[in-house]
Each structure stands twice: as C-alpha cells, then as structure tokens.
N, C-alpha and C positions, 0 to 999 in steps of 0.2 A: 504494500500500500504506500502510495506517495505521501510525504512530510509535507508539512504545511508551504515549502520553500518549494514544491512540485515538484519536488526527485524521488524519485524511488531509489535510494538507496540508505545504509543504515544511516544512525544516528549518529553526531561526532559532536562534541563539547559538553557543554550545560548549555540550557533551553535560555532563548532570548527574549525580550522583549517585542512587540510589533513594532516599533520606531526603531529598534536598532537593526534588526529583519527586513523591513522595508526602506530603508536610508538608498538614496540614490548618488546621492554626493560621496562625500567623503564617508568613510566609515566615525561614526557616533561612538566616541568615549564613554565608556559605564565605568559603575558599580555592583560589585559581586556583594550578591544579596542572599544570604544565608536563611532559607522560611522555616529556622527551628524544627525543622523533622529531620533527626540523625543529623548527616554532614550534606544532606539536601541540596543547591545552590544553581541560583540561575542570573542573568546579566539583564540588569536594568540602566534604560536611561536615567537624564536627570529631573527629566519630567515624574517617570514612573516612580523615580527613588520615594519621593512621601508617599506613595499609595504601594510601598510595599508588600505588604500584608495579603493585598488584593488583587496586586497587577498579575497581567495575562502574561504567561508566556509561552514560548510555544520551540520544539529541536528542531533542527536543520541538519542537513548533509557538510561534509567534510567542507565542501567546494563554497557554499556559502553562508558558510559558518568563518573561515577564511577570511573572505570576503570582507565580513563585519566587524573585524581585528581594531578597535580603536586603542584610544590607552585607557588605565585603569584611574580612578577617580579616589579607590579608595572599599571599602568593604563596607556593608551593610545586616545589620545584625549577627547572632552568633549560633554558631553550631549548639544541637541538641546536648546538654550530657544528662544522661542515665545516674542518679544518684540511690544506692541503695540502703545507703542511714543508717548502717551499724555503729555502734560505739566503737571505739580503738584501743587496745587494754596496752598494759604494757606500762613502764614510768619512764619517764625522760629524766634519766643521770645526771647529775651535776659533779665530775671532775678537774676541780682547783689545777692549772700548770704550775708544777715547782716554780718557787722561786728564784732558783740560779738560774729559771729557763731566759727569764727578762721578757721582752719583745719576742712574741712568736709571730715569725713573716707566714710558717704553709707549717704544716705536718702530712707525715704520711704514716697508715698503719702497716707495722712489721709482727713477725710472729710474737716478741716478746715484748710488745706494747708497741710504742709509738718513736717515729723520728722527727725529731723538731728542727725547724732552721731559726733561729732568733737572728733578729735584725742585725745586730754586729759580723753577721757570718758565721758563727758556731752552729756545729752541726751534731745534735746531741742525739741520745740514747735513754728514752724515759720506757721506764720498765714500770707501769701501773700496779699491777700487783704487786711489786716489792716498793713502790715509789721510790726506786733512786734513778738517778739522772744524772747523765756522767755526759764529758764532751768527747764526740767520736775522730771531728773533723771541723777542718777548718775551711769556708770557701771565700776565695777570691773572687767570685764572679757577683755584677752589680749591674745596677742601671746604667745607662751614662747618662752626665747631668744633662748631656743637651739632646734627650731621648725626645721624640714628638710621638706624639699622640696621631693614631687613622681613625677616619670612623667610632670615635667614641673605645678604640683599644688599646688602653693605655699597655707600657711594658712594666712588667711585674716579675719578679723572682717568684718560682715553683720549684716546688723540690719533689724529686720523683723517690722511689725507695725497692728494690727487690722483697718478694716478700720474707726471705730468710732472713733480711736484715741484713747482709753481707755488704751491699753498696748501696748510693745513695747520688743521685744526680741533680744538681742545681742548674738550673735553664733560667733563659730570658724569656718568658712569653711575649711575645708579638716582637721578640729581638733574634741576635743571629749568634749568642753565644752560651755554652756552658760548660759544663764540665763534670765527672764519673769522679768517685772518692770510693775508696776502700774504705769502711767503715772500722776495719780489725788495725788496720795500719793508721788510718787519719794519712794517705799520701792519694796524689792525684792521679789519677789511671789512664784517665781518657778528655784530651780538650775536645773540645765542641763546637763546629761551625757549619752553619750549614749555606753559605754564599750569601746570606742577607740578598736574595733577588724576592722583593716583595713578600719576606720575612713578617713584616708588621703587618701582614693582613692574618694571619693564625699565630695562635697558642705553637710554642714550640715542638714539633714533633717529635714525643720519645715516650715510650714505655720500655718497665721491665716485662718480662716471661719467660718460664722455662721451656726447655726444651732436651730431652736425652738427658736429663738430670742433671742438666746445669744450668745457670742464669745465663738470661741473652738479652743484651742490649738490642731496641730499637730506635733509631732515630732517623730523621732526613739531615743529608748531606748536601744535597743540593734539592733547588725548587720542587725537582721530580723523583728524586729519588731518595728513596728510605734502604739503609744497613743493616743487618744484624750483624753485633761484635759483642767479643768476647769481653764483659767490661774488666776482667781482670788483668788481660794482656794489651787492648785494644786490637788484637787481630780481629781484623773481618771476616766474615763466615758465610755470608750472603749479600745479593745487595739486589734489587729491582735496575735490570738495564736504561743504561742513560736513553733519551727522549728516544721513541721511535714513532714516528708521524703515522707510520702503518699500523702501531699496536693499538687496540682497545685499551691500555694500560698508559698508554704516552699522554703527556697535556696535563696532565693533573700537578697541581701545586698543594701540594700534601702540608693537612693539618694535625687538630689534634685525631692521635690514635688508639683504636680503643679493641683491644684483644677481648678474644672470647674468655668466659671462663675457665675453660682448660686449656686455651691458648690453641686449637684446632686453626681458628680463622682468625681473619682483621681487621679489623676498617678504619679508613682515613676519614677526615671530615675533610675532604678535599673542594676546591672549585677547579674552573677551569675558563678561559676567556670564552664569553665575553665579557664581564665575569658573569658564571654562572655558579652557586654550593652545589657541589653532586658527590655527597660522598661515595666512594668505594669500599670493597672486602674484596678480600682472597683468602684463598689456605694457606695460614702460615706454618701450619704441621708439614706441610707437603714442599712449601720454600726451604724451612730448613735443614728436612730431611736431603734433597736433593740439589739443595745450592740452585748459582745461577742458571741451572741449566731446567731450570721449573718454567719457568718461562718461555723452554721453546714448546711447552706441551699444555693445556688446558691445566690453570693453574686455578677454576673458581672464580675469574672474576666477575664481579656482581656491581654494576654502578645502579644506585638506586635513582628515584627520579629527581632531576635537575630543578634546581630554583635560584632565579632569576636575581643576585646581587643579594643572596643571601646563603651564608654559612656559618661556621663558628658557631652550633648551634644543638643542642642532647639527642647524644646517639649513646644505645646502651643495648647489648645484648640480654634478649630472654633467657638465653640457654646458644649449644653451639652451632642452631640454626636459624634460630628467630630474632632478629634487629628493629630494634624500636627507632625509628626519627622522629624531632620532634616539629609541631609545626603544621599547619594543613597551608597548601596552597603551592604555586610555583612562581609565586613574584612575588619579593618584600614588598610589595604595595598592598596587597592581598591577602597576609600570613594571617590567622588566627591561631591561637592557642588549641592544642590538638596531640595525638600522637597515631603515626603511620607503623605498624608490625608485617613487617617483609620476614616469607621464607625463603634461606637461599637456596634449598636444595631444589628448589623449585622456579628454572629461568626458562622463561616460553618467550614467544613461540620458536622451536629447536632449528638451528640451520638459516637463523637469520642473524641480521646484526641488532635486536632484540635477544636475542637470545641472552645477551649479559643483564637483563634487568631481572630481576627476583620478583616473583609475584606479591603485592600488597595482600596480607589476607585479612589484615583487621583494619579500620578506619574510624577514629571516635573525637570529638571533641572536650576541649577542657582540658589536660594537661597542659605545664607551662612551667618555667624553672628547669632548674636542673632535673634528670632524669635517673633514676638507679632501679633498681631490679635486685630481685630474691625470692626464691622459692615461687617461680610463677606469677607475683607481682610485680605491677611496675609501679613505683613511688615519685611524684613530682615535688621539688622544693621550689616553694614562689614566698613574694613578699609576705604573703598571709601566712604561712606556713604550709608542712605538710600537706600533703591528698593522695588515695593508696587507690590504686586501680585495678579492676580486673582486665589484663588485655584480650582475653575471649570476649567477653559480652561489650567491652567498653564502660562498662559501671563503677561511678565512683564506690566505693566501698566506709571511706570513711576519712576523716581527719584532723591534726592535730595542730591548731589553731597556736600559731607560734613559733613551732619548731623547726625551724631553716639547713637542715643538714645540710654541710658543705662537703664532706668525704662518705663513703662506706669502707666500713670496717668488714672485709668479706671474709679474713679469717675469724673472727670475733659474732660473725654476723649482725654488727653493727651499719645503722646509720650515727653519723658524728657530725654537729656543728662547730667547728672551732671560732670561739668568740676571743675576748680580749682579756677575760679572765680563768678562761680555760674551757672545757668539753662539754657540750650536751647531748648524751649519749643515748640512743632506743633500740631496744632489740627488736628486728625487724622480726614479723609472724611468719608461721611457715606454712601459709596455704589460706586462699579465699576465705576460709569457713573459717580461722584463727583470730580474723580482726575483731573480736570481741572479747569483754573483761572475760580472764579466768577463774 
C-alpha cells in the first residue's frame, strides 16, 4: 500500500508533519517531538510545535523523507520512563580519608582497598580495613598552567590503578601526557604520550586488564591507535595498525576505554570527522592472544550508531556481550536522557558493510549521568542522585535521592562517591527483585 508521500515502498525515519511533507521550497527546519509513548518520536514544524500533543503526522519513503532534511530547532518533550517504585535497601557508608591523605585529586579501587592520588603528587596505598595509608609513589605528571579549556573539557589529573594493586597510572585527561609507576618500587615504568593530535577532545585513553595472568597496559599512542604493554617493562605486546583508509577500524580518534568485565572485549568512546561520537569494540581476548596479526582476520568489530558532535559520553558493559550507551538521539541538538543496550554477538545484516553494527535490542528513556552496571542492572549517577534500572523492560526500579557515585568498586561490589571529606559507599543488589529493604 502506498505512504501518504505516494510511494509504495517501506517506511524510512520518524513520521512528519504535513508542512514539512509538503514544503516545496527549501526543506523546513523542525523539532523532534517526543509524544510520551516509550521512545515514540516524530518531526514537527514551528507552526505544529504548540499543538504538539495533537499534531498530524504522517511516514514517508527513504527518497522523500531525504528530501525534507532541514536543520534541527531543538527537541520537544521527553521520552516515556517506566517507573516501578520499589524502595532501595541497602545504607550508604560514610568512610573519613586519613589524614596524611590531604587533598585527594581521583582514587581508584585495588584488591586491598583503595589508591589515592593527593594533590601534591603522592600516590598512596589506603588499606580500609586495617586503615593504614602508606605513600607508594610519587608522580611528576601535572596540568600545565597554560592548559585551555575545548568545549567545556577542562584537563584534569586521573589516576588509573591494576586491580592487584601492582601499578598505578597518572594521565592528563583531555591532555597528551602520563605516566605507569610501580607501586612495590614507587619508580616510573612507562612515560606516556600519545601525539596530543586533538588530545583535548577525550579523556585520556588507558585502562588496566589482565590477560594470561598478567597485567596489561592499554593506552592510545597516537590519535588512532591504542597499545597493549607490559607496564612493568614497557615492552609492547600488541598494538591496532597505524591508519588504514581501507579498514572498518581506520579514522577513529580513540577515547575513553572501557573493557568488559573479564576483559573478552573493548570499547572506545571514539569519534570520527566530521566530527561525529561512534564509539567502537573488538575482542580484546582475541588481540592479545594473537598480537598484531588479529587484525588481518575478523577481529569483532562492532561500531555502534554514530552521533553527530557528540561523544565523551557513558558506555558500560552489561556483561561480555551486552553494551549500554548513553543518550537517545544522533545529533547533540537532539540528545535526550536515555540508555541504548546493543548485542555484539549479534551484527546484521551479514556480508554487508553493516555488518559491523551490533543490533540495539533495548531502547528506554531516562537514564543520565554516569553509567555503571552489576549483576544485571544498570545504575545512573545524575545531579539528583542515584536511579537503578532494569535494562530488559526499561523500568526504573528505584532511587537514592542524593547519592552521586563517582567510581564502582567491582571487586568490593561497591558503588563509591569520593567527596572532599572522604567515601560514600552502597553495596550494589544482586538482581531486579533485590532493590528492596531486607
């Protein structure tokens, strides 16, 4: 049956308005207008935008849907969320930082509590359950005074950490230097550079994860390329080959990255010109195992869908197949609060250059803030605090009006706020049916 636009053929975008369907001139700039059922959404002029609620609209075909391409104006109410109003049990911790700690710039959690960076550059070892706090290391690496500001991303000191607690890496975020410390020694292992070519546009690329039963440094070295090395030797182990214009893999200006929890796969928050965020994964079981030569074989890659001047932005693994993004939309003019659940084992249609995108299989509104995951839930941290998700149905579950966690503690199974006075700690639940008082 023919579409209102008189093609018989399928459907292509969200449904438009008659004024922007019938435009004979130029194509008519909208507003994407979200009608509160699920993640719903259809394109109104600026006429139609106050009658919302009401306005007609009506799908077109690929060819004249095209056609109607104006710019965006801006968005128009918000996605549905699913609230299911369970209580949230659990207490939120209040852990004091020692005093010798001073200024804590980051911490990160290690198997036998925590590593602190304090503002002078000490780089310490706090052991919670015994409360002592000893200095492991000392780092050189800093701002520089005459560091500027992109787009609202200021450079900031992070400190990454192995989970053995063995080493411990100080980076520049949105900068182009840092540096690997041995933690047992307090000496430097490995400097850190990765070509500062439009560095200030991400968080500095680097995780720890094991592999074969030993710690493996990841970082980008250059714009497009990410290493694994040994951080005790600095030997390289692996590396993603320099640019190649012919690879599905080439073009990406790799951010932050974020390993599975057993470290099978990987994902970049990468963009790519013009700018567009698209982050990526691969297997990184499958990179290390086989060095650079993974790459001349189907190595997993998986770019999920592209958005338009916007990245830098929560991605967190469900488990070693399911990738949460955060965000609905594909132009920062557009973005709503939201969360997108891709599986990779699952990239359609086969034998095309689609093939590398992962199917979307859940789609919800309302999540915002940081992102983390545990036993099946996804947890958002925003200004208000807490909110616990089910990522099957989309349903909030429940929330904790306050609590801002900045880390998870995933051997502890903590969520962790680090404030100015010290920790506020929740043990996260272990399954949908858990968010209520015990």
């Amino acid at each position: 049956m023919a579409l209102v636009c008189g093609h018989d053929a399928p459907v292509h975008g969200v449904p438009l308005c008659e004024h922007i369907r019938n435009a004979t001139a130029d194509p008519i700039d909208h507003y994407l207008h979200y009608t509160g059922r699920g993640t719903e959404r259809q394109r109104l002029c600026g006429a139609c935008r106050g009658e919302a609620p009401t306005a007609v609209t009506a799908a077109v075909c690929e060819d004249c849907f095209d056609a109607t391409e104006g710019s965006s104006l801006g968005v128009v109410g918000c996605p549905q969320t699913s609230d299911a109003g369970r209580p949230v049990g659990g207490i939120v911790r209040n852990t004091p930082l020692p005093d010798e700690a001073g200024t804590v710039v980051d911490m990160a959690p290690v198997a036998d509590g925590f590593v602190l960076l304090a503002d002078d550059g000490r780089v310490l070892r706090w052991n919670t359950e015994t409360g002592t706090c000893t200095e492991a290391a000392r780092t050189t690496v800093t701002v520089p005074d005459d560091a500027e500001t992109w787009c609202d991303r200021q450079q900031a000191l992070r400190l990454h950490a192995s989970r053995d607690g063995g080493f411990a890496a100080v980076v520049i975020d949105y900068g182009r230097t840092g540096e690997v410390l041995d933690l047992t020694t307090g000496a430097v292992t490995l400097r850190l550079e990765n070509d500062g070519y439009h560095s200030a546009t991400v968080p500095f690329s680097l995780a720890f994860t094991e592999h074969a039963g030993r710690t493996v440094l990841l970082h980008r070295s250059q714009w497009c390329v990410i290493e694994a090395t040994d951080p005790a030797t600095g030997v390289r182990l692996a590396r993603i080959p320099a640019d190649d214009p012919a690879s599905a893999w080439s073009g990406h200006f790799h951010g932050a990255l974020h390993p599975s929890p057993a470290g099978t796969r990987i994902a970049s928050d990468a963009w790519v010109w013009h700018p567009v965020g698209r982050t990526v994964a691969w297997n990184l079981d499958q990179w290390l195992t086989d060095g650079d030569d993974a790459w001349n074989r189907d190595i997993g890659w998986s770019a999920l869908p592209a958005c338009a001047y916007h990245w830098d932005r929560p991605v967190v693994w469900l488990d070693e197949d399911r990738l949460v993004l955060g965000g609905l939309g594909d132009d920062d003019d557009e973005l709503v609060a939201g969360a997108r659940v891709f599986d990779l084992t699952r990239r359609e249609p086969a034998g095309t250059a689609e093939a590398i995108e992962p199917v979307e299989i859940a789609t919800f509104g309302g999540p915002q803030g940081r992102f983390f995951t545990a036993d099946g839930l996804l947890f958002s941290s925003s200004e208000d605090g807490l909110e616990i998700w089910d990522p099957a149905t989309g349903a909030r579950l429940g929330t904790l009006p306050g609590f801002r966690p900045t880390h998870h503690d995933t051997l502890r199974g903590e969520l962790v706020e680090l404030s100015a006075i010290g920790l506020r700690r929740w043990r996260t639940p272990t399954g949908p049916q858990a968010v209520a008082p015990s």
